[in-house]
Phi, psi and omega in degrees: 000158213247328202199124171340156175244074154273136177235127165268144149229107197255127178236012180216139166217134160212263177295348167281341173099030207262149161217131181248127174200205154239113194298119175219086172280032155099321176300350184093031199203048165292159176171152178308263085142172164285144171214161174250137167298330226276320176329289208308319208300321181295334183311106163231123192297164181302176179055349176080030153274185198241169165299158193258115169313117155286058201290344182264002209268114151271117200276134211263349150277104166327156163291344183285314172331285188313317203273315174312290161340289147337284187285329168324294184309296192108348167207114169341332174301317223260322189303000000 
C-alpha cells in the first residue's frame, strides 16, 4: 500500500480556499467538516507522490448518503 485509502468529498469551497465536505482517513472515524486545500496540496505520499485529484468525479448522491454509507461501513473505501 502506498498511501492510507483516505477520501474528501469537498462540496463547497471558500474565498479563503477553507473547503466543506466530507473526510474519511480511512481509519474508521469519518465525518463531515472544514478543511484547507492548502493542507491536501502539502501531503507528500512515499515516492513523493501527492494526493490524487479527481476532477471529473460526480457524485450520485447528497453528501449525507456518503457520510451515512460510511459510518455504516465503518470507511468509504469499503462502500
Amino acid at each position: 500500500m502506498v498511501g492510507a485509502p483516505a477520501t474528501w468529498l469537498a462540496t463547497e469551497m471558500d474565498a479563503d480556499d477553507i473547503l466543506f465536505g466530507f473526510v474519511d482517513l480511512g481509519f474508521g472515524s469519518s465525518k463531515l467538516g472544514s478543511f484547507a486545500l492548502a493542507e491536501l496540496e502539502s501531503i507528500r505520499l512515499p515516492f513523493g507522490l501527492g494526493i490524487e485529484r479527481a476532477i471529473l468525479f460526480e457524485g450520485e448522491y447528497p453528501l449525507s448518503v456518503y457520510a451515512e454509507a460510511a459510518r455504516c461501513a465503518g470507511s468509504l473505501v469499503l462502500v
